[in-house]
BALO-825190 format. One record per atom (N, C-alpha, C): x, z, y; residue number from 1. Coordinates in pm, 1 decimal. Each point is the difference from the previous one (the first is absolute). Layout:
BEGIN
((X Z Y) NUM),
...
//
This chain:
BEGIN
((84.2 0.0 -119.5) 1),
((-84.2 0.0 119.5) 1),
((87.6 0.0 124.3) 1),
((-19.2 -88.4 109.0) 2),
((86.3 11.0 138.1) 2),
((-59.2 121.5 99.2) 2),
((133.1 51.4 24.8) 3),
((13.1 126.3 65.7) 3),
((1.8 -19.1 165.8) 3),
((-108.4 67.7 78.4) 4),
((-44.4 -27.2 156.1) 4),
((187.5 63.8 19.6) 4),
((35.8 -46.1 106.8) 5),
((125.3 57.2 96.1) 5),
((12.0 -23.4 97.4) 5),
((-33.6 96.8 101.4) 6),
((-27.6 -20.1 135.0) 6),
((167.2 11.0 89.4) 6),
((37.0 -127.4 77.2) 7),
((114.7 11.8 70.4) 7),
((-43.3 11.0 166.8) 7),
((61.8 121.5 90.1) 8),
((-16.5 -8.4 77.3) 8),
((149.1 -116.0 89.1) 8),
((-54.6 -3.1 122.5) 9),
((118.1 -129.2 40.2) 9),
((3.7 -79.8 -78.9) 9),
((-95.4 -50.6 -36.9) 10),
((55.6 -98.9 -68.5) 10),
((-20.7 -188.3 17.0) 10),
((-2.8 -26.0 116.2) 11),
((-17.8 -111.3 93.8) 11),
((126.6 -70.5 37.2) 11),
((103.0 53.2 -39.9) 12),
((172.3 -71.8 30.5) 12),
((93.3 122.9 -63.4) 12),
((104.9 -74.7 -33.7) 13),
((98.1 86.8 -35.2) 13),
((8.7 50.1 -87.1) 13),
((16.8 166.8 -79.8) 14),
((65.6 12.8 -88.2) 14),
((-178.7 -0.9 -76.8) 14),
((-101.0 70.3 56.0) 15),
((-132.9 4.3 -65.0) 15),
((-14.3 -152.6 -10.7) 15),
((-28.5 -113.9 56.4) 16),
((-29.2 -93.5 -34.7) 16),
((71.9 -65.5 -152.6) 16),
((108.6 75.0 22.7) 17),
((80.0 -42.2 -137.9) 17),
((-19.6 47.2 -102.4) 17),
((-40.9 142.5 41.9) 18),
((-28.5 36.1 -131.6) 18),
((-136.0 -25.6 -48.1) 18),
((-131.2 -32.7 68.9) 19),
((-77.6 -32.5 27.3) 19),
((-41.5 -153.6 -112.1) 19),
((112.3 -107.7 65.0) 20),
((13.0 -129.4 -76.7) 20),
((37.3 0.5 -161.1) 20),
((102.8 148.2 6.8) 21),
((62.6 25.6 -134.1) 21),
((-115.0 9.4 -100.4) 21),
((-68.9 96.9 36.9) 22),
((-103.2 94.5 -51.6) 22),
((-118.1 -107.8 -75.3) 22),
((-4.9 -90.5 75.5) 23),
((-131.6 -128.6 -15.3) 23),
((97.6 -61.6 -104.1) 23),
((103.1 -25.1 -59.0) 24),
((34.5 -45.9 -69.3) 24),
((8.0 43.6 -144.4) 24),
((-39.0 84.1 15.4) 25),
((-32.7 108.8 -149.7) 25),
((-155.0 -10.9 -27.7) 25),
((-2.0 2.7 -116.4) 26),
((-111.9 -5.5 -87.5) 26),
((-75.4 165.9 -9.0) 26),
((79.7 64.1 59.7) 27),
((-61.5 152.7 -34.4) 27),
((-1.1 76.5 161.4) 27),
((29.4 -105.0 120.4) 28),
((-75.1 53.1 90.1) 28),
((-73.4 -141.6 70.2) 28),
((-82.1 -21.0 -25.2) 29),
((-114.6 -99.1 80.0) 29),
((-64.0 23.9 72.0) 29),
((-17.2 129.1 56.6) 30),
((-78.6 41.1 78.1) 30),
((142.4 73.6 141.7) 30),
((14.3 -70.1 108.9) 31),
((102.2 77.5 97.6) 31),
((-63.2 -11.7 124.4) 31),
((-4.5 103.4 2.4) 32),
((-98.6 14.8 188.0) 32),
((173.8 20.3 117.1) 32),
((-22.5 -90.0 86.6) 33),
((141.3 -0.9 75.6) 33),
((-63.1 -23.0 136.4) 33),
((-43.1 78.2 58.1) 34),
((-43.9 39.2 116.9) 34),
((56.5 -36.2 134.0) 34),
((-31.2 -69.6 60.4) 35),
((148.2 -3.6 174.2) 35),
((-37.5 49.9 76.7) 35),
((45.0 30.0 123.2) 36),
((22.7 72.8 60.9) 36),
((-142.0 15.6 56.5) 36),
((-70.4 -90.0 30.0) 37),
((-146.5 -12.7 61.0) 37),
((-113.9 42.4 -61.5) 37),
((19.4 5.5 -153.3) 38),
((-76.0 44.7 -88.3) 38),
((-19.9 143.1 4.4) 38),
((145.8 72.8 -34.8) 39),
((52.1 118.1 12.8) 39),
((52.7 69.1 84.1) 39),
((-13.8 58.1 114.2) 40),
((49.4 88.3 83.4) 40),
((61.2 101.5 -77.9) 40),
((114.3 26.4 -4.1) 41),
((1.0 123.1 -58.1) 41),
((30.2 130.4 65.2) 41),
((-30.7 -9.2 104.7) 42),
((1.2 118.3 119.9) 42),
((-157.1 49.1 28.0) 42),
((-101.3 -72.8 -71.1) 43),
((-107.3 3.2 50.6) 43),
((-86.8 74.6 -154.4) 43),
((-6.7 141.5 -33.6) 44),
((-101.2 27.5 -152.8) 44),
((-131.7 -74.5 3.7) 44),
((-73.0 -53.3 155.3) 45),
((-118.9 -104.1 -58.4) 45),
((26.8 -133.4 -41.1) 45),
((111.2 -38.1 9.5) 46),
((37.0 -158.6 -57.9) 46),
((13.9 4.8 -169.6) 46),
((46.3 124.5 -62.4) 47),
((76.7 -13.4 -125.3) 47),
((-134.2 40.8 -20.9) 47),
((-63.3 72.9 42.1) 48),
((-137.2 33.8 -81.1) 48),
((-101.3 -196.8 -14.2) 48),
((1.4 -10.5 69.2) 49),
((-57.6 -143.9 36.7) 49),
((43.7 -75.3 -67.4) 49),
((135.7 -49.8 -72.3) 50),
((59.8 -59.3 -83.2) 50),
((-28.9 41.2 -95.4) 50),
((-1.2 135.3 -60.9) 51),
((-47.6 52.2 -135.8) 51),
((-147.6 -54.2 -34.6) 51),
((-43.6 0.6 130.8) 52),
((-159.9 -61.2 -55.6) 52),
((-11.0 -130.6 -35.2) 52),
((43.1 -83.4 76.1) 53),
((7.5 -159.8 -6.6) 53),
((81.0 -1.8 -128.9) 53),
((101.5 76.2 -40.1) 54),
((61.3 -45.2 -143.2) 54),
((-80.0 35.2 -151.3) 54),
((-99.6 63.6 42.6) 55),
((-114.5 85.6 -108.5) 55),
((75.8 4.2 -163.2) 55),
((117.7 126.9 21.4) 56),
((42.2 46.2 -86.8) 56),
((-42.4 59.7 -92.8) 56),
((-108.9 52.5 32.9) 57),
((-80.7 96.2 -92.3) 57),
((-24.0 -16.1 -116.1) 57),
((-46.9 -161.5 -35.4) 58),
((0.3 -80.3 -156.1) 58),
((109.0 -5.3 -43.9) 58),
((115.8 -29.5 50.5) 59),
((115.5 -32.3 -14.7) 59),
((108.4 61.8 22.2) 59),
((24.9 108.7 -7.9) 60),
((105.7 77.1 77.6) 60),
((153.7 2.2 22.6) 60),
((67.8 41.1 105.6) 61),
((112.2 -18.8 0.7) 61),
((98.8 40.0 -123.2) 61),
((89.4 -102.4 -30.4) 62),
((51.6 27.0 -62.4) 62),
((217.0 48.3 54.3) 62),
((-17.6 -85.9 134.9) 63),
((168.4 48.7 -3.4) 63),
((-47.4 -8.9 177.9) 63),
((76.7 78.5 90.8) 64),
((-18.7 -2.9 151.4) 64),
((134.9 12.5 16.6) 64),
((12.5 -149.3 88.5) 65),
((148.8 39.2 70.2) 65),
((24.3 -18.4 143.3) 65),
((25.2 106.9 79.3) 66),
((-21.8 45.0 136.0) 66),
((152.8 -81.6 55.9) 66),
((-41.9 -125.7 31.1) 67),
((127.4 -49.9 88.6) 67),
((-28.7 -23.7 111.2) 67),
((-81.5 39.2 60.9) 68),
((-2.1 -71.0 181.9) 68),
((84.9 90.0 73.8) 68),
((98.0 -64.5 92.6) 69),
((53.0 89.9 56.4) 69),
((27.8 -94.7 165.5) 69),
((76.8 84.1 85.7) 70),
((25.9 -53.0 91.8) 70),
((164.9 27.7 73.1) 70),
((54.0 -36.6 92.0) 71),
((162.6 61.2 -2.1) 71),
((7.3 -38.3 178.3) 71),
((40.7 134.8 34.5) 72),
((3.9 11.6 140.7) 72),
((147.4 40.9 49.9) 72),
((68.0 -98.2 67.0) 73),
((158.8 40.1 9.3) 73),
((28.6 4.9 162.5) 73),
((93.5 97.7 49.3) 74),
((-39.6 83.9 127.8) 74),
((133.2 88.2 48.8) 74),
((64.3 28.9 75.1) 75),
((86.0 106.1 31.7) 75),
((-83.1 157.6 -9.8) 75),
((31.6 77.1 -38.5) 76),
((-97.5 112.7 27.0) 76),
((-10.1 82.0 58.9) 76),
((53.7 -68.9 104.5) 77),
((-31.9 89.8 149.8) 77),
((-118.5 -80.5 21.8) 77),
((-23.6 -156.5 22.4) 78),
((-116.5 -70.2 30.7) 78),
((-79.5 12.7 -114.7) 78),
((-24.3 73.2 -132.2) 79),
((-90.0 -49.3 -99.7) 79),
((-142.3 109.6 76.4) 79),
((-100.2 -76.3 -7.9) 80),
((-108.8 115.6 73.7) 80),
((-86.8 8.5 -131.6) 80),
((-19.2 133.6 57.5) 81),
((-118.4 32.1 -98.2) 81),
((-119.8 -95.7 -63.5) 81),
((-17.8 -62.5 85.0) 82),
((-140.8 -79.8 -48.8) 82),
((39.1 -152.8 -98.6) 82),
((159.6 -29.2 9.4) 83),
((70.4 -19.9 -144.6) 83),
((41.9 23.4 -91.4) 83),
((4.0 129.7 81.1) 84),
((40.3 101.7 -172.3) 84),
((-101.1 -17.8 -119.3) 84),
((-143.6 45.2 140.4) 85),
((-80.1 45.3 -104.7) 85),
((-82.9 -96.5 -17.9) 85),
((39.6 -126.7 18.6) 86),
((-87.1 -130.4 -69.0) 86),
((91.5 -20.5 -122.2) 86),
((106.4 20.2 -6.3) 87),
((82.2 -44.2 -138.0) 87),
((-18.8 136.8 -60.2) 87),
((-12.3 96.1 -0.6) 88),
((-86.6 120.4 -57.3) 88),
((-82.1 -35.8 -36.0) 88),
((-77.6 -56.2 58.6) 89),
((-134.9 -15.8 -71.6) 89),
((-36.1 -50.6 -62.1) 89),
((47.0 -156.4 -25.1) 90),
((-3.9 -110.7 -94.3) 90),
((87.4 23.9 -97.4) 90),
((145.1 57.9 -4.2) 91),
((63.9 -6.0 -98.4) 91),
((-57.5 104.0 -141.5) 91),
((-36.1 137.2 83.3) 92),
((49.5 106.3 -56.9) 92),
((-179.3 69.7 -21.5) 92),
((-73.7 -10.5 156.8) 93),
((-132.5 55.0 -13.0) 93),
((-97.8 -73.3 -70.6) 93),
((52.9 -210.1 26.5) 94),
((-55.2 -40.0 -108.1) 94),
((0.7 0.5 -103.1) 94),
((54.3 77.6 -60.8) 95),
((62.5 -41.4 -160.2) 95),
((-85.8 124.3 -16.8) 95),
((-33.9 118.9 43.9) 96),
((-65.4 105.8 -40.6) 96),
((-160.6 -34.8 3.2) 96),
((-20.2 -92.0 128.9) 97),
((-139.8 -17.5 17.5) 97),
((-34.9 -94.4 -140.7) 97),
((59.9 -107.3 -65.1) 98),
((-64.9 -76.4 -56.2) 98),
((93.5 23.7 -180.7) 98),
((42.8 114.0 -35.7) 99),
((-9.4 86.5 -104.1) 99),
((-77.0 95.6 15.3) 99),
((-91.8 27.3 91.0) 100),
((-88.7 77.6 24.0) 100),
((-126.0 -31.2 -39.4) 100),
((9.5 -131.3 46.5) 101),
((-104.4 -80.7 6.8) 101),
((-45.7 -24.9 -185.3) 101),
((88.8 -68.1 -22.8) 102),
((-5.3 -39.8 -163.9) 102),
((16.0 63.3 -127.8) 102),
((73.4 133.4 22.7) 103),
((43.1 121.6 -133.8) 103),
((-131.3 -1.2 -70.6) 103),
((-128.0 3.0 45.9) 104),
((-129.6 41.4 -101.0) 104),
((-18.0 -163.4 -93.0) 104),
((84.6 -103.0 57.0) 105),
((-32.9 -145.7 -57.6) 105),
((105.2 28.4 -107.0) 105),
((75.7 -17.6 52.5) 106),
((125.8 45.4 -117.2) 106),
((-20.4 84.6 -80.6) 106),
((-54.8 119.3 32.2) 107),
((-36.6 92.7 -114.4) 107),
((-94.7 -59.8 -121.2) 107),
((-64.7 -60.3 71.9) 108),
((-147.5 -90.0 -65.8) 108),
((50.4 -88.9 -111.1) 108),
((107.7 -102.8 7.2) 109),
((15.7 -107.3 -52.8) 109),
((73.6 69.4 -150.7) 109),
((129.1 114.5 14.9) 110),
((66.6 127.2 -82.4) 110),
((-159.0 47.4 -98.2) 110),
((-74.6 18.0 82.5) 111),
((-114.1 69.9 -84.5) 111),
((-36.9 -96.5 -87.3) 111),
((-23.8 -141.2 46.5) 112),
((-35.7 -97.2 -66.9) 112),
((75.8 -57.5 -138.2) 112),
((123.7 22.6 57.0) 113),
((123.5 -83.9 -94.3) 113),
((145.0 97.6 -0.1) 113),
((-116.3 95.6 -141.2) 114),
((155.8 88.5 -31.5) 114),
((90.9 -20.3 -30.4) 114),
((112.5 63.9 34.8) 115),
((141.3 -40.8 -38.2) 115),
((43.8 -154.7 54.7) 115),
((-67.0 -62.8 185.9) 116),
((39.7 -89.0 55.9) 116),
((119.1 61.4 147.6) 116),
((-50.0 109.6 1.9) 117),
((75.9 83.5 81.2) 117),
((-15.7 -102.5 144.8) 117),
((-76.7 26.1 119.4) 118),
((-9.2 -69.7 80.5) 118),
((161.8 -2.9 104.0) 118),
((-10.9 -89.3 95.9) 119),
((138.6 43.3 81.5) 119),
((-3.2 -22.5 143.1) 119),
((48.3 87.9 53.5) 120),
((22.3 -28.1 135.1) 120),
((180.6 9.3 48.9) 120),
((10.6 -119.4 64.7) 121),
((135.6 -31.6 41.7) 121),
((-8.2 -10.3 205.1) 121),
((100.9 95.1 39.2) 122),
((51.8 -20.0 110.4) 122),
((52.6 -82.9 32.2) 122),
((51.3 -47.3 110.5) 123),
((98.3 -107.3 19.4) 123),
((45.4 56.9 106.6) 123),
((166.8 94.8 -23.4) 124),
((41.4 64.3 95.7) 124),
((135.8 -68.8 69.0) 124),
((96.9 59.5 -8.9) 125),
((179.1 -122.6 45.9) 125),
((44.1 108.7 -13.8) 125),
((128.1 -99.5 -10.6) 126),
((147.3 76.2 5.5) 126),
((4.7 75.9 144.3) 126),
((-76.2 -43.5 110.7) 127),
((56.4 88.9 104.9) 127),
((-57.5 128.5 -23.7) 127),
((-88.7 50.1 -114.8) 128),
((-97.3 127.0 5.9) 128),
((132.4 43.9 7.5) 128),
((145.6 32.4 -114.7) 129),
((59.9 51.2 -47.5) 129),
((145.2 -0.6 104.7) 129),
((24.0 -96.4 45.6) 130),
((109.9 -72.7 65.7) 130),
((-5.5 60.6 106.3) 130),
((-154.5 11.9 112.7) 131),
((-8.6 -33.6 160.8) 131),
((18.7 -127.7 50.6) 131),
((-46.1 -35.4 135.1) 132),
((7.1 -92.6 49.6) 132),
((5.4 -8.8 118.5) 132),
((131.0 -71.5 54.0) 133),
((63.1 21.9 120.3) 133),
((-140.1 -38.0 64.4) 133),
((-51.7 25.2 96.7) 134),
((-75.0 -33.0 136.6) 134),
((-159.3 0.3 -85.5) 134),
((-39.0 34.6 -149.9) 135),
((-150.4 22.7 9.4) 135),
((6.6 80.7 -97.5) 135),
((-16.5 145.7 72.2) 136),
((-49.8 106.4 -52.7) 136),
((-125.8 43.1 -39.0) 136),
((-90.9 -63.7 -7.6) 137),
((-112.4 -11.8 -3.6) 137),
((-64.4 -53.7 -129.1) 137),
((84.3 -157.6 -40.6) 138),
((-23.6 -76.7 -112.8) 138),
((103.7 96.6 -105.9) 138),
((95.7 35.9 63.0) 139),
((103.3 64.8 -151.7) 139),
((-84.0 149.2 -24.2) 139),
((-82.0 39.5 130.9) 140),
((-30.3 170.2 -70.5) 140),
((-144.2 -41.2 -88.2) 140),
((-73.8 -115.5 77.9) 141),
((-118.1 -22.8 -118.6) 141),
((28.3 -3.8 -86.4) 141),
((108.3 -114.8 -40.3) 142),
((27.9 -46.3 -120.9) 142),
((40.8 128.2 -107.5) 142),
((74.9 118.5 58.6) 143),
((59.9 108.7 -110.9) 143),
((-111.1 62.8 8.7) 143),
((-146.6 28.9 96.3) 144),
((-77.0 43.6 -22.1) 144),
((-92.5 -59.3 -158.8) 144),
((5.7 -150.8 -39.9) 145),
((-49.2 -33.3 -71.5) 145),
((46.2 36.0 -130.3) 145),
((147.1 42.5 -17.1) 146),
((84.4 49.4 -81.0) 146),
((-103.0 126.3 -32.0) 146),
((7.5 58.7 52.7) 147),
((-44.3 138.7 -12.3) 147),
((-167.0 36.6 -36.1) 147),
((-71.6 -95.6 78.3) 148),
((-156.7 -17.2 -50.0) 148),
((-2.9 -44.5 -138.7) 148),
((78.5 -156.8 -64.8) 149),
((-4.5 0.0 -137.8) 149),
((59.8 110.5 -94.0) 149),
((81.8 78.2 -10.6) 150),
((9.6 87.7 -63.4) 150),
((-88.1 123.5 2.9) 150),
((-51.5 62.1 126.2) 151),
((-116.7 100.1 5.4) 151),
((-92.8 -80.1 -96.3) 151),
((-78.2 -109.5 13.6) 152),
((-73.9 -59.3 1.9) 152),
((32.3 -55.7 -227.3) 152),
((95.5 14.1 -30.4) 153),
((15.6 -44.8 -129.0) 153),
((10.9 172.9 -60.4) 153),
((48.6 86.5 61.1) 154),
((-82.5 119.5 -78.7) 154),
((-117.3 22.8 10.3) 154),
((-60.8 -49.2 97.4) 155),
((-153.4 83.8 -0.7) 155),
((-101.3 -100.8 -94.4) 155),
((36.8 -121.6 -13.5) 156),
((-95.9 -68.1 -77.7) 156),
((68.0 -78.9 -107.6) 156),
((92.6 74.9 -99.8) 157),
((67.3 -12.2 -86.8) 157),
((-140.0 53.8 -91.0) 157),
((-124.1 126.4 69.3) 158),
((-51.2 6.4 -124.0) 158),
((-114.4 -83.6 -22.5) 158),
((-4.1 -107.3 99.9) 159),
((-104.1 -90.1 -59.9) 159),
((85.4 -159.3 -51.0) 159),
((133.9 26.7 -22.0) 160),
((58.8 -79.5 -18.4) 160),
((34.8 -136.6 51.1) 160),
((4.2 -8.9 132.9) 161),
((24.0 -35.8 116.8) 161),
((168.7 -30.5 24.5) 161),
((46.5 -83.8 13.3) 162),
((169.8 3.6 15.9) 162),
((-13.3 -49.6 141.5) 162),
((45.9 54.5 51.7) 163),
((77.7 -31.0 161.8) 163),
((168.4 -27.4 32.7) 163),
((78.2 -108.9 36.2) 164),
((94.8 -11.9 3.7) 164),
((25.4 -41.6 186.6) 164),
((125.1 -12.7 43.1) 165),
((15.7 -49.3 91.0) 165),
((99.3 -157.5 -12.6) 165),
((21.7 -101.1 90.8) 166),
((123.0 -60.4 -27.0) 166),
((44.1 -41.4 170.8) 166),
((171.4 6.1 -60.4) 167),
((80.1 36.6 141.6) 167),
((47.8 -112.6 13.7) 167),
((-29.5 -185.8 78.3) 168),
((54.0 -87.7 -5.0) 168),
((114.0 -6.4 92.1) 168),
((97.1 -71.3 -18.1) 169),
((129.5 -7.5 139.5) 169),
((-35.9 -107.4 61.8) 169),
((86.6 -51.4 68.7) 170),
((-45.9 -130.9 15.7) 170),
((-56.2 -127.1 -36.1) 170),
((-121.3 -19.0 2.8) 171),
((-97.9 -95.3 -27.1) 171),
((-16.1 -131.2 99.9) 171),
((-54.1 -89.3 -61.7) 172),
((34.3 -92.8 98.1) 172),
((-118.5 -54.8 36.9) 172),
((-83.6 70.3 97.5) 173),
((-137.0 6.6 52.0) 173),
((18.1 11.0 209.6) 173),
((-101.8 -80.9 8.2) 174),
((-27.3 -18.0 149.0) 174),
((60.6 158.9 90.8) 174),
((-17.6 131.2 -81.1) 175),
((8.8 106.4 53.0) 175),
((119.8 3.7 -5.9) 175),
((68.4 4.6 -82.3) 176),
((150.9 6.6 -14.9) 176),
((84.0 -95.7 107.2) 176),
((10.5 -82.7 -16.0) 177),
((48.9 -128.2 59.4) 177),
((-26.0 13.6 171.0) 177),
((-134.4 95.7 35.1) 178),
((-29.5 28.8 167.9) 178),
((105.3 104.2 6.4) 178),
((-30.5 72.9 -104.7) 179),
((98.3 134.1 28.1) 179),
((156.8 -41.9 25.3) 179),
((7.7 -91.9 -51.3) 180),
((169.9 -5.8 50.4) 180),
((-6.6 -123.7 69.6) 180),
((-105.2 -26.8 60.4) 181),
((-43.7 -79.8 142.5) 181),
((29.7 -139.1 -48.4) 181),
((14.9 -78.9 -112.2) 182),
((51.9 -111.4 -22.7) 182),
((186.9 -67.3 8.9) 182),
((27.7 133.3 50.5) 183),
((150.5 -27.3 39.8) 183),
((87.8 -2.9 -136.1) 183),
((42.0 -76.7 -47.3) 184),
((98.3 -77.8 -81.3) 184),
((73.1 110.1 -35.5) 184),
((124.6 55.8 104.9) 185),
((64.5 81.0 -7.1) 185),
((-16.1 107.1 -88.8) 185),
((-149.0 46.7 54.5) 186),
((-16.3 169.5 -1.7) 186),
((-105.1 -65.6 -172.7) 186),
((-34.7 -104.3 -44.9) 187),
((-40.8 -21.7 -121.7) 187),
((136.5 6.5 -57.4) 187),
((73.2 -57.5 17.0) 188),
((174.2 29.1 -74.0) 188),
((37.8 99.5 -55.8) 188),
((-2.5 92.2 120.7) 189),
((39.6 170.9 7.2) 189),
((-79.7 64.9 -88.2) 189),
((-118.8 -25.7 40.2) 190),
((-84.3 96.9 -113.4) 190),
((-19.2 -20.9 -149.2) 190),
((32.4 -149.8 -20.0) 191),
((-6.4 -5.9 -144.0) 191),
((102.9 -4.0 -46.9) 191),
((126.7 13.4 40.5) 192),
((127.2 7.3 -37.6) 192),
((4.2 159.1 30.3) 192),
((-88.9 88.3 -6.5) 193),
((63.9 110.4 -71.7) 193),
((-69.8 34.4 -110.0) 193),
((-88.3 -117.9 -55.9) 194),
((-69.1 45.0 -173.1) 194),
((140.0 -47.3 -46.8) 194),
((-21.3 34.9 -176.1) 195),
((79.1 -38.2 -92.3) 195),
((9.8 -144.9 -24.4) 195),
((-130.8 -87.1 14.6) 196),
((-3.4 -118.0 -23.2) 196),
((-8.6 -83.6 89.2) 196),
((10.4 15.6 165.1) 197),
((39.3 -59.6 83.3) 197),
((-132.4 -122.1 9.0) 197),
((-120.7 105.5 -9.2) 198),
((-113.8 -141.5 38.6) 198),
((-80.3 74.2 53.9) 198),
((-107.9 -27.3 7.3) 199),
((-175.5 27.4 24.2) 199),
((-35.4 13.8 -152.4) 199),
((-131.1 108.3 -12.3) 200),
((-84.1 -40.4 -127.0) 200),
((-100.8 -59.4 18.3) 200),
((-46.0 -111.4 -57.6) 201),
((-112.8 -68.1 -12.9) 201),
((-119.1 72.4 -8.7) 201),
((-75.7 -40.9 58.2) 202),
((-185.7 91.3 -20.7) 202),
((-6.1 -28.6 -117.9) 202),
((-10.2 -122.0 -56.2) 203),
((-36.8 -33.5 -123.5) 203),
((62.9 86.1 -116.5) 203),
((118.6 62.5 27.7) 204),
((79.1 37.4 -124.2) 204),
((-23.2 162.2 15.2) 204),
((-2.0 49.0 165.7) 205),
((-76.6 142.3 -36.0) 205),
((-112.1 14.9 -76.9) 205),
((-89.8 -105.7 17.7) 206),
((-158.0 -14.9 -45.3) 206),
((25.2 45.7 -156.0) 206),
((80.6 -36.9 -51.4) 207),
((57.2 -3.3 -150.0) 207),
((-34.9 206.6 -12.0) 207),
((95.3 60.6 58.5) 208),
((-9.6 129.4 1.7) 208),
((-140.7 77.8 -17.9) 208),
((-96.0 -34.7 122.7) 209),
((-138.5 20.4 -35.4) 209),
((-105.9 -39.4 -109.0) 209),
((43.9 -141.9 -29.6) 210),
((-8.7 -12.4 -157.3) 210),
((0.4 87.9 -87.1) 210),
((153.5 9.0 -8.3) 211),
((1.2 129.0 -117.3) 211),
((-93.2 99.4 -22.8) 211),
((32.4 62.8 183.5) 212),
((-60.1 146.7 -25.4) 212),
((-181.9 -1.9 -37.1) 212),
((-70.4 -104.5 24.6) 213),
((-117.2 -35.3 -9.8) 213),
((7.2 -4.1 -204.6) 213),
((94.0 -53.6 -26.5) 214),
((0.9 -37.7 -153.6) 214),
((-0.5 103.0 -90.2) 214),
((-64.3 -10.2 -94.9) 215),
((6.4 135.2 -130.9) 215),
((107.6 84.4 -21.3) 215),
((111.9 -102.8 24.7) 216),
((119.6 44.2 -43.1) 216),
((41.1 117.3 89.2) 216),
((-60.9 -3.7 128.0) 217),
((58.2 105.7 88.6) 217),
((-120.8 132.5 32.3) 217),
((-66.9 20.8 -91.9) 218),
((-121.1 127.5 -16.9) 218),
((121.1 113.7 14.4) 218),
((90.0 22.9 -64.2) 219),
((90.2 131.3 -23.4) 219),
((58.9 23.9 200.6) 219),
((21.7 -122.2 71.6) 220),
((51.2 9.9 123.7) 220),
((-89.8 52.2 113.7) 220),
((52.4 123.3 48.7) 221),
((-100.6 32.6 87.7) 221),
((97.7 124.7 100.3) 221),
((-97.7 39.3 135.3) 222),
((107.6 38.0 66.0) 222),
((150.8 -12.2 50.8) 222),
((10.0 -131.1 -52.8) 223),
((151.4 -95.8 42.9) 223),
((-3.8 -115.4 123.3) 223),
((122.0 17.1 84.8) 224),
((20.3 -90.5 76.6) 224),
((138.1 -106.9 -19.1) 224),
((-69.4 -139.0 -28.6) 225),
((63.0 -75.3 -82.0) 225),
((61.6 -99.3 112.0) 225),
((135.2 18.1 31.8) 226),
((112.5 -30.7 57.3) 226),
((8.6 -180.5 -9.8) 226),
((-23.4 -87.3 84.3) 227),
((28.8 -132.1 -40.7) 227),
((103.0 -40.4 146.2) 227),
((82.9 -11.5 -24.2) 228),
((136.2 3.8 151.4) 228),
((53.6 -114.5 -18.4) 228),
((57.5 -39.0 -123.0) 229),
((99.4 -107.8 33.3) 229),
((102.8 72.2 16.2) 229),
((28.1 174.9 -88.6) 230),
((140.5 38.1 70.5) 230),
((-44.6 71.1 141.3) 230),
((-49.0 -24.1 69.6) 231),
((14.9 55.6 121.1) 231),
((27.4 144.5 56.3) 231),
((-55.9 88.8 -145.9) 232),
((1.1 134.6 29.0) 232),
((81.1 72.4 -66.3) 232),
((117.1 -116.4 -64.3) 233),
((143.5 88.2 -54.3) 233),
((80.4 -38.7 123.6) 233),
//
């Protein structure tokens, strides 16, 4: 039977990829990939509104993976509050609002199909762990997400629920590529301090979420799964 998996962000970039991945499997046919217009995720009446239009209830979730995010880069003497707390809110408050939103769906589908172990995956970075020169904001969400999937994989370990996080390095998405402003150089610099001296492909992270969605990875839970390229030795 194909398993519902709801991707947030998932309109470009690393969700769209995984998104495309996902449709290519025979055992998820059903992928709700929401953009940005669909989903507010600063807003609890939008995700409620989406839950309705997706009428899970017959069908229930089977894997949720919270990738929308946003990246705000700043000196921090100029970073103002009302950027802080928009990348607060989307990174870190959304990810609470719309596992909030869905835990009774997820619980539902576990009730339905024992021993399928439902999943929810973060999509956090290497800067949770690292920091990040000039956005303090995107690196403290991001280790905040660290820390919600593990609370969050003991407390519903007893309905058998796995929650993981994953920490990508450099990816080679519209966000990335602004972040180091398009400049040649500073793409040089930064990927010449992974091990393998590239970018990772969306497509080949997508591979990662795979897994953890797959049978094989029921035992994985409360882990944040490192994909760098090297970057963080």
């Amino acid at each position: 039977m194909a398993k519902n998996v709801l991707i947030t962000g998932g309109s470009r970039g690393i969700g769209k990829a995984i998104a495309e991945r996902l449709n290519a499997e025979a055992d998820f046919l059903k992928i709700y990939a929401p953009s940005s217009k669909e989903l507010d995720q600063s807003f609890e009446a939008s995700i409620e509104s989406f839950k309705e239009k997706a009428e899970l209830n017959n069908d229930p979730l089977y894997g949720l993976i919270v990738n929308a995010g946003i990246h705000h880069s700043e000196h921090f003497e100029d970073y103002s509050v009302k950027n802080w707390n928009r990348v607060i809110d989307v990174n870190l408050n959304g990810a609470f609002y719309i596992i909030k939103h869905f835990i009774e769906n997820l619980k539902l589908h576990g009730e339905r199909n024992q021993g399928d172990y439902p999943r929810i995956i973060l999509s956090s970075s290497v800067s949770a762990y690292t920091g990040e020169q000039y956005a303090p904001a995107y690196a403290a969400s991001k280790a905040g997400l660290i820390a919600l999937a593990k609370s969050l994989a003991l407390e519903f370990a007893k309905y058998k629920i796995t929650v993981n996080c994953v920490c990508p390095g450099w990816v080679k998405t519209y966000m990335a590529l602004k972040q180091m402003g398009n400049d040649s150089e500073a793409v040089k610099n930064n990927l010449g301090a992974t091990l393998q001296d590239r970018w990772i492909e969306a497509e080949e992270l997508a591979e990662t979420y795979l897994y953890l969605l797959s049978g094989g990875a029921k035992a994985i839970t409360g882990q944040q799964i490192n994909v760098t390229a090297g970057l963080d030795l």
